[in-house]
NUKEZA-481709 format. One line per 8 residues: number of its first residue (from 1); for each residue x, y, z of C-alpha. Coordinates in nm, 3 decimals. Layout:
<rs>
NUM) X/Y/Z  ...
</rs>
This chain:
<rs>
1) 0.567/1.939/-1.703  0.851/2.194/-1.577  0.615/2.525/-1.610  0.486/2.668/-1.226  0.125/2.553/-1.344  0.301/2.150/-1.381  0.478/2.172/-1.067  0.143/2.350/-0.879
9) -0.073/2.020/-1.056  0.177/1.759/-0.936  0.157/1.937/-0.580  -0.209/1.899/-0.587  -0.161/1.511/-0.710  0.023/1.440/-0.420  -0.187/1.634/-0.153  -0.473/1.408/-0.252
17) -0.229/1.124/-0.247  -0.145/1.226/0.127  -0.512/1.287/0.288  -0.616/0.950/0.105  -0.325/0.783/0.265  -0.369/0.909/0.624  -0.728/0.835/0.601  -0.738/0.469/0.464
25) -0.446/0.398/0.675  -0.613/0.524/0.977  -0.918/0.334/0.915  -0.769/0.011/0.775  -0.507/-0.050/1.061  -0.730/0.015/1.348  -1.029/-0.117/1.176  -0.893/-0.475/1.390
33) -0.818/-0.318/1.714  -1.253/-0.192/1.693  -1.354/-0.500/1.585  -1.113/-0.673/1.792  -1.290/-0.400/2.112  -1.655/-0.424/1.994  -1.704/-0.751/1.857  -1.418/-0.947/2.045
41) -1.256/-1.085/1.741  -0.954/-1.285/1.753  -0.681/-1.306/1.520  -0.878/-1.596/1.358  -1.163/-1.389/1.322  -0.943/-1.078/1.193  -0.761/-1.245/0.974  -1.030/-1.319/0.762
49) -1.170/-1.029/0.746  -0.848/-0.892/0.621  -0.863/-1.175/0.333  -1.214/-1.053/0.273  -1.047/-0.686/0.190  -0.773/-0.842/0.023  -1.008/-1.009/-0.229  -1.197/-0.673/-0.310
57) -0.871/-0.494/-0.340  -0.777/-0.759/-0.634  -1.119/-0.730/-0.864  -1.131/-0.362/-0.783  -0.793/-0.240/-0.839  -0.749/-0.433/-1.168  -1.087/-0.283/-1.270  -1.002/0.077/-1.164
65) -0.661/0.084/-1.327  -0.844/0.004/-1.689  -1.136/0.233/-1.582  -0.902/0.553/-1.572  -0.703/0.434/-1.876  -1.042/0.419/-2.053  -1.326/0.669/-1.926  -0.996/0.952/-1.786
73) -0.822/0.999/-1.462  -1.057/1.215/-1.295  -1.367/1.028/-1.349  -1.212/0.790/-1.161  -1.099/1.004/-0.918  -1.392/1.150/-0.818  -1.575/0.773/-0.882  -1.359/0.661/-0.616
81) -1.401/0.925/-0.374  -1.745/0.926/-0.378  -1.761/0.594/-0.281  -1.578/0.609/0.015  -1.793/0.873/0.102  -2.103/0.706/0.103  -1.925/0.390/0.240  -1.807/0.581/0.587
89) -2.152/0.710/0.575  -2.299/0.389/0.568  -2.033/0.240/0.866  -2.068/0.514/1.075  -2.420/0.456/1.108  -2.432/0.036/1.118  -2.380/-0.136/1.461  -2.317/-0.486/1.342
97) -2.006/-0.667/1.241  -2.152/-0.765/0.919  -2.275/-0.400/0.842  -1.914/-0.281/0.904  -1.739/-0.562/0.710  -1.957/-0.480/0.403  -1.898/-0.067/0.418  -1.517/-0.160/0.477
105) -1.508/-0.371/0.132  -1.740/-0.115/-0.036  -1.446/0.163/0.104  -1.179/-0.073/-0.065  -1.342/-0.063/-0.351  -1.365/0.313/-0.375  -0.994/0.368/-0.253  -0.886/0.139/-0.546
113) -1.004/0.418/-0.789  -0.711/0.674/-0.643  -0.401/0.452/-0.624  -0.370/0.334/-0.991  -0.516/0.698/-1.137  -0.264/0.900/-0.903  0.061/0.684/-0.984  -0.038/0.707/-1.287
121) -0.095/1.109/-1.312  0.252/1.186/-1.121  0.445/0.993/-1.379  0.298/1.109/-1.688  0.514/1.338/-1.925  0.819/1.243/-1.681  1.193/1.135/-1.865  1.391/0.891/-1.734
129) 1.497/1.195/-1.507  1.213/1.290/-1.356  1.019/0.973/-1.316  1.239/0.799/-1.034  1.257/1.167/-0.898  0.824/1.168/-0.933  0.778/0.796/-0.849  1.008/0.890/-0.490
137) 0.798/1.163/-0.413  0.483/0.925/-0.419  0.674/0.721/-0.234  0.803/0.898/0.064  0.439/1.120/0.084  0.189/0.779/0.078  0.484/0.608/0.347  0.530/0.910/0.589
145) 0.159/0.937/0.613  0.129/0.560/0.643  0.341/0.576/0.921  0.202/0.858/1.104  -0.167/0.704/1.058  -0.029/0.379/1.264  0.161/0.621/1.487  -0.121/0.877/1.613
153) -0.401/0.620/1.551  -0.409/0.502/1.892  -0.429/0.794/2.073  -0.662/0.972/1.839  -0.927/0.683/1.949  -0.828/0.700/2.316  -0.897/1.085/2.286  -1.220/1.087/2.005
161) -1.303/0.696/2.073  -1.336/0.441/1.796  -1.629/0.634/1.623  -1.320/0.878/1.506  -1.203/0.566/1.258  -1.497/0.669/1.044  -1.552/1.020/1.111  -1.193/1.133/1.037
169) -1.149/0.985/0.738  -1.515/1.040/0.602  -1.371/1.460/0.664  -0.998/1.353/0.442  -1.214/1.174/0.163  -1.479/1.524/0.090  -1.163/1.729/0.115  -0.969/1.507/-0.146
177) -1.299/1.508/-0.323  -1.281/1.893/-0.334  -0.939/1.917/-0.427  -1.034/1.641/-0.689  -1.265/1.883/-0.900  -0.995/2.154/-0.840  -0.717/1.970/-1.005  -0.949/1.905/-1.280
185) -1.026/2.218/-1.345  -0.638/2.310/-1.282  -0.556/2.051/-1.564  -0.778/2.169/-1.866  -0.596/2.552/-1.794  -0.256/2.371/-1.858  -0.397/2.154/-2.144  -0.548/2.539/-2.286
193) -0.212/2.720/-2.247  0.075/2.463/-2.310  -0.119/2.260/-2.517  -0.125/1.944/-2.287  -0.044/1.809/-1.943  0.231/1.582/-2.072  0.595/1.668/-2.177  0.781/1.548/-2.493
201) 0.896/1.235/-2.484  1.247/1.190/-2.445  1.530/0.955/-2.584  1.562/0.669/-2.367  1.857/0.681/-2.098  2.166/0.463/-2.222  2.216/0.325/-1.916  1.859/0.117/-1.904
209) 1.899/-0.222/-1.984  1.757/-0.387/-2.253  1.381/-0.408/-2.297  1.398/-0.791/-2.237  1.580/-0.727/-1.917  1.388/-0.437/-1.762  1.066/-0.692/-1.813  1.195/-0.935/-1.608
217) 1.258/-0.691/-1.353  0.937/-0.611/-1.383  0.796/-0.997/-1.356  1.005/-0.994/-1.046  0.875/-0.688/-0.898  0.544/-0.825/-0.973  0.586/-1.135/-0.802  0.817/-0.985/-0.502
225) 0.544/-0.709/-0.396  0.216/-0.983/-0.375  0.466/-1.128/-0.086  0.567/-0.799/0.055  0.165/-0.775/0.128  0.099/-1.111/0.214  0.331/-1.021/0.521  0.192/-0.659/0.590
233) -0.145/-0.753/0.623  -0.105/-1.054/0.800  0.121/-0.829/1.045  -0.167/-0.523/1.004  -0.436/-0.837/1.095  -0.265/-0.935/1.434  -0.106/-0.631/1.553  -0.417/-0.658/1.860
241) -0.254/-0.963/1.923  0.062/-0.849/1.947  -0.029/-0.603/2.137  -0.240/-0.811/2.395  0.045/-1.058/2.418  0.273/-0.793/2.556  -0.001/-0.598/2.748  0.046/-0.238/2.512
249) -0.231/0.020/2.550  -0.384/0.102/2.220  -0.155/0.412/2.237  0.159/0.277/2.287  0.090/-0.019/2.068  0.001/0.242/1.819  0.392/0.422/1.896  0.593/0.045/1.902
257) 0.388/-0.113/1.668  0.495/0.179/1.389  0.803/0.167/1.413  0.838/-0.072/1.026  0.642/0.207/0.895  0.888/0.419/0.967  1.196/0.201/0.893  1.011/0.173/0.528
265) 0.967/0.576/0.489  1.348/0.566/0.582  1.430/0.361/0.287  1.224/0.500/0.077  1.402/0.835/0.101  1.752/0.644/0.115  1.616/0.469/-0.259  1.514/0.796/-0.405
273) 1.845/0.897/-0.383  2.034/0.714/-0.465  1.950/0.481/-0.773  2.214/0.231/-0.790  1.945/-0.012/-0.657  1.784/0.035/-1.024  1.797/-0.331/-1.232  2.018/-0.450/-0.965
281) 1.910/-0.848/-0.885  2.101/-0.871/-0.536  1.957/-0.609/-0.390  1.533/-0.745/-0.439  1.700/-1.128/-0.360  1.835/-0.994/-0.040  1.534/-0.803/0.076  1.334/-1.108/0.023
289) 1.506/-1.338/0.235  1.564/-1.072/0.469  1.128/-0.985/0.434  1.074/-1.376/0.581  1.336/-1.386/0.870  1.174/-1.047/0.994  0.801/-1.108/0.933  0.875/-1.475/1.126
297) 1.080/-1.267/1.397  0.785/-1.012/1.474  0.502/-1.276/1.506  0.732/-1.509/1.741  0.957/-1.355/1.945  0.926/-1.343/2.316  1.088/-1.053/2.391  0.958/-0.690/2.305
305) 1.306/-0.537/2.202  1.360/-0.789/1.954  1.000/-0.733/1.777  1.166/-0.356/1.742  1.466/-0.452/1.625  1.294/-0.702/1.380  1.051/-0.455/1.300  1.303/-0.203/1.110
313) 1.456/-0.497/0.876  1.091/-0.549/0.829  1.044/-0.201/0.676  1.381/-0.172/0.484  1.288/-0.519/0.304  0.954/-0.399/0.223  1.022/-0.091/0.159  1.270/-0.195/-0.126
321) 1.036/-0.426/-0.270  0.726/-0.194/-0.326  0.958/0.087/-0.452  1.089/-0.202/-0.749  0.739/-0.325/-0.786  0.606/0.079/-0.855  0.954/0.179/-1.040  0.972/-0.072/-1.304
329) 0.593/-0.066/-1.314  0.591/0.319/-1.459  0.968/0.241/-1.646  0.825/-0.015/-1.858  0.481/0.105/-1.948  0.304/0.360/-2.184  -0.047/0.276/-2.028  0.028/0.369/-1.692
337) -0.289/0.373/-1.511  -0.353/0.024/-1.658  0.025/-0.110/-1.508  -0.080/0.086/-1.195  -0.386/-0.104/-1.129  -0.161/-0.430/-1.210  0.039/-0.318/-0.941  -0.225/-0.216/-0.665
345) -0.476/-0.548/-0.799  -0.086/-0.723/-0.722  -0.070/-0.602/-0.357  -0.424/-0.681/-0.310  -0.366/-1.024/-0.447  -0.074/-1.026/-0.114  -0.327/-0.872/0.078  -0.634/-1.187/0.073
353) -0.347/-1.443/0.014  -0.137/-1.399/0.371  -0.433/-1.365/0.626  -0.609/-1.633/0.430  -0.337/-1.876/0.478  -0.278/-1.755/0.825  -0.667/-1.802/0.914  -0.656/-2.094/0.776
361) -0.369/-2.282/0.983  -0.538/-2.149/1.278  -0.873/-2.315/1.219  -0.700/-2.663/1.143  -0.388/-2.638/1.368  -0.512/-2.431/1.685  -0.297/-2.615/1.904  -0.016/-2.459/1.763
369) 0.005/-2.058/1.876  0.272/-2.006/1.614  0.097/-2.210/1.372  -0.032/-1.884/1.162  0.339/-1.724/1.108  0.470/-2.058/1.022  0.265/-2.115/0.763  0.289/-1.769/0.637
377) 0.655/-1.769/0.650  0.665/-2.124/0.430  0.410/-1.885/0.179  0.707/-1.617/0.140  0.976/-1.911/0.119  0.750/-2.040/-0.252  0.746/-1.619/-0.341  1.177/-1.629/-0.311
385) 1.203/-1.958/-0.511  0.967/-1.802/-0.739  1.179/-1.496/-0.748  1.480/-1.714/-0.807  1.366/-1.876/-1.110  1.244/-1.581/-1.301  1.582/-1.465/-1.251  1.749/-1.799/-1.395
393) 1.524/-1.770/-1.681  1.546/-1.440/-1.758  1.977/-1.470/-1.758
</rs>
C-alpha cells in the first residue's frame, strides 16, 4: 500500500488508534483514583474490580478478533465504538459503584472491537519490510498516548473534576466513530482504483528463521505478554495506593506515577529501530526477569526515588515484551485480526489474572502489607519458568 491514498488510509488507522488510546487510557487508569475518591475503595476493593475488567477483556477480545476476521474490519469498528458510546453514556449518568462497574465492563467490551481490527488493518499488505516498520508505528502512537493519558490525567480532573473521566472520552470515542465511517468510505476508493487495499505478497526475507522456530517465538510471546499485564494492571490497580502511601496529589501522582509509560514509549522507539532484538531468546529472558525485580521494587520500596528508578526498568521490560508478543503475532499469521484478538484476549487474560491474585492474598493474608506484590511477584516467577521451558523444547 505505497500509493498517497495507502499512506493517507494508514494515517487515518492510526489517528483512530491514538484518540482510542488517550481515551481508554484516561478512563481506565483513573477509573481507581474515582472510585478510590467516591466510593472509598481500597486496593482490595480495586483490585477486583480490575480482575472484573480483566475477565471481559478475555471473552471479548477473543470474540472481536474472529468477529472482524468474519463479518469485516469496519463492522467491527464501528460495533465497537458504538458501544463505548452508549457505555460512557450510561456511566456518566449512574451514581452507584455497581452502575459504574457494569458501564466500565460494557466499555471493555466495546474497546476490544478496535485493538484486534486496527493491528490487524496497519499490517495488512505489509512485506517483511514494512510490517516491523507498520507494527512500530502502532507501537510508539498507542504508547505515547498511553503515557500522556497517565501524565495529564490528574490534572485534567483537578481542573474539569472526575466527571471529565467520562465526558472526555465519550467526545474521543464519536470522533473515532466519525473518522471510522470516513476510513471506510476512504477504503472502497482504494479498493475501486488499485484494485484492493492490500499489496502483493512478497518472498519471504532469508533471514527469518524457520517456520518451526518463529512459532515458538510466538508461544513465548504469547505466554511472556499475559505476565507483562498481570504486572501493569496490578500496578494500574494500586497506583492510589501508591500514591497515598507517599502523600502525592492526584496531579503529581499523575506526573511520577508515568514515568514507566514513558520508559516503555522509549523502548518502543529504540525496538523499531533497530531489529536485532527480532528471534533473539536473550533479549525476552532478560526482560522477564528484569519485569519481576521491577514490578516487586515499585510496590515495596520505601523510598520515592527508587520507585522512579524502578519504574523505567519497569517500562523497558514491558515494553520489549508487548512489542515480541504484537511482532511475531502479525509475522506468523495470514488471519491477522484473528492472531490480534489472540493477542489482546492474551493481555486481558494478564489483566484478571494479576489483581485477582493480588486481591486475593489480601483478603486471606491482610496482616501482611506486602502480601499482594509478593504473591504477584511468585505469579511472574511460574510465567519465566514457563518461558524457559518453551525455549528448551523448542531447541
Amino acid at each position: 500500500m505505497t500509493t498517497k491514498k495507502g499512506r493517507r488510509f494508514k494515517i487515518a488507522c492510526y489517528s483512530i488508534q491514538a484518540l482510542c488510546s488517550f481515551g481508554m487510557s484516561f478512563y481506565f487508569y483513573y477509573l481507581y483514583f474515582l472510585m478510590r475518591h467516591r466510593f472509598n475503595f481500597g486496593d482490595k476493593h480495586n483490585l477486583v474490580l480490575a480482575a472484573l475488567i480483566g475477565f471481559v477483556y478475555v471473552i471479548a477480545a477473543w470474540q472481536a478478533g474472529r468477529f472482524a476476521q468474519r463479518r469485516g474490519y469496519f463492522n467491527a469498528l464501528k460495533l465497537g465504538s458504538g458501544v463505548m458510546i452508549a457505555a460512557l453514556l450510561a456511566g456518566s449518568q449512574l451514581g452507584s459503584a455497581t452502575g459504574i462497574i457494569l458501564a466500565s465492563a460494557a466499555l471493555t467490551a466495546g474497546m476490544c472491537f478496535l485493538w484486534p481490527t486496527l493491528e490487524a488493518l496497519i499490517s495488512e499488505g505489509e512485506d517483511a519490510v514494512g510490517l516491523p516498520r507498520a507494527v512500530g508505528t502502532y507501537n510508539v502512537v498507542w504508547a505515547g498516548t498511553n503515557a500522556l493519558a497517565l501524565f495529564s490525567g490528574g490534572t485534567l480532573i483537578k481542573i474539569f473534576g472526575f466527571e471529565c473521566i467520562f465526558y472526555l472520552p465519550l467526545a474521543i470515542s464519536v470522533c473515532q466513530l466519525a473518522l471510522t465511517f470516513w476510513l471506510e468510505k476512504h477504503a472502497r476508493d482504494i479498493a475501486e482504483t488499485s484494485g484492493g487495499i492490500t499489496a502483493p505478497v512478497l518472498p519471504p526475507d532469508p533471514h527469518r528463521p524457520s517456520p518451526a522456530r518463529a512459532k515458538a517465538f510466538l508461544r513465548m510471546a504469547w505466554l511472556a505478554n499475559p505476565f507483562a499485564y498481570i504486572a501493569i494492571n496490578t500496578l494500574s490497580a494500586v497506583l492510589p495506593g501508591i500514591a497515598a502511601k507517599f502523600q502525592l496529589t492526584l496531579t503529581f501522582a499523575g506526573f511520577a506515577c508515568s514515568l514507566w509509560g514513558f520508559a516503555r514509549l522509549a523502548t518502543f522507539f529504540a525496538l523499531w529501530f533497530w531489529p536485532g532484538w527480532h528471534y533473539r531468546f536473550r533479549w525476552l529472558v532478560t526482560a522477564f526477569a528484569l519485569l519481576i525485580l521491577a514490578f516487586a521494587t515499585i510496590l515495596i520500596a520505601p523510598s520515592l526515588p527508587v520507585v522512579l528508578a524502578a519504574q523505567i526498568v519497569f517500562g523497558v521490560a514491558i515494553g520489549l515484551i508487548y512489542y515480541s508478543s504484537l511482532f511475531y503475532s502479525m509475522d506468523a499469521s495470514e488471519t491477522k485480526s484473528e492472531h490480534g484478538g489472540i493477542h489482546e484476549a492474551a493481555i486481558g487474560l494478564g489483566n484478571c489474572l494479576g489483581p485477582a491474585v493480588g486481591a486475593a492474598s489480601l483478603q486471606w493474608v491482610p496482616q501482611y502489607a506486602n502480601s499482594g506484590a509478593m504473591a504477584v511477584s511468585i505469579l511472574l516467577l511460574f510465567g519465566l519458568g514457563g518461558l524457559l521451558a518453551i525455549w528448551k523444547t523448542a531447541r
